[in-house]
C-alpha positions as CSV (number, residue, x, y, z in Angstrom):
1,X,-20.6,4.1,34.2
2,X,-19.7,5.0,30.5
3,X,-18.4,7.6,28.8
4,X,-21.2,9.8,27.1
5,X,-20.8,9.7,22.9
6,X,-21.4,13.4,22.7
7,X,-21.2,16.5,24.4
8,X,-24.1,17.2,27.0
9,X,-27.3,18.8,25.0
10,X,-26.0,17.5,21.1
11,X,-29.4,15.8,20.5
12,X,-31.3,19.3,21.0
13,X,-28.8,20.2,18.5
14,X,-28.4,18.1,15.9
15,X,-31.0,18.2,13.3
16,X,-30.5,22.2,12.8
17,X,-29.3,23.6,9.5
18,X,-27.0,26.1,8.9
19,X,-28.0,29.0,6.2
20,X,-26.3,31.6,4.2
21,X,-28.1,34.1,2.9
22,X,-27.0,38.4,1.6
23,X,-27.8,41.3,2.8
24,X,-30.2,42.7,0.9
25,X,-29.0,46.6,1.4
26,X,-25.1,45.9,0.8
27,X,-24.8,42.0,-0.1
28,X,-22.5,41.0,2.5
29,X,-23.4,37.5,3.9
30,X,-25.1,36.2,6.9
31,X,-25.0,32.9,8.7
32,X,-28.1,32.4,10.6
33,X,-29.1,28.6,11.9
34,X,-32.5,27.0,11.8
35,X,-34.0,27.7,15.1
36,X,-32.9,31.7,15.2
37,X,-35.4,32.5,12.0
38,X,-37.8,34.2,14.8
39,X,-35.2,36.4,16.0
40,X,-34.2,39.9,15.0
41,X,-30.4,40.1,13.0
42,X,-28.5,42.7,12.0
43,X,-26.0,43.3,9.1
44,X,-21.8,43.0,10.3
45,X,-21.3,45.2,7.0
46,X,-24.2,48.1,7.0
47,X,-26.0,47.5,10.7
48,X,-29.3,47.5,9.2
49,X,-32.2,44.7,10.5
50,X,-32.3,41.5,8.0
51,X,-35.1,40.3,7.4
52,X,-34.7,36.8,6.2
53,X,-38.0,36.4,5.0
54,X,-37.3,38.5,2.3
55,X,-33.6,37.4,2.1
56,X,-32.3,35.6,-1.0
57,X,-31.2,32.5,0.1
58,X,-27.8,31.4,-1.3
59,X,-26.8,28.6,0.7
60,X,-27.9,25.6,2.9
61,X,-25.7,23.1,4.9
């Protein structure tokens, strides 16, 4: 038996990216990953729905 390399589901994970992207009602940021684009999110600094369609993106890791 070996030890495994990673942690139990990392290759379901691996090949999502990580974006940064401002509020468009108050400017404060928001880190969102690839696979939760479909899902609603709300502002931490003014509570209102994001919709990161319409979001400036302003960075990608």
């Amino acid at each position: 038996m070996s030890t495994p390399q990673h942690c139990p589901g990392f290759s379901q994970f691996q090949h999502l990216k990580s974006f940064t992207c401002k509020c468009p009602n108050c400017g404060q940021e928001k880190e969102i990953f690839s696979d939760e684009f479909t899902r609603n999110h709300r502002c931490d600094g003014c509570g209102k729905e994001i919709d990161f369609s319409q979001c400036n993106l302003s960075a990608e890791a």
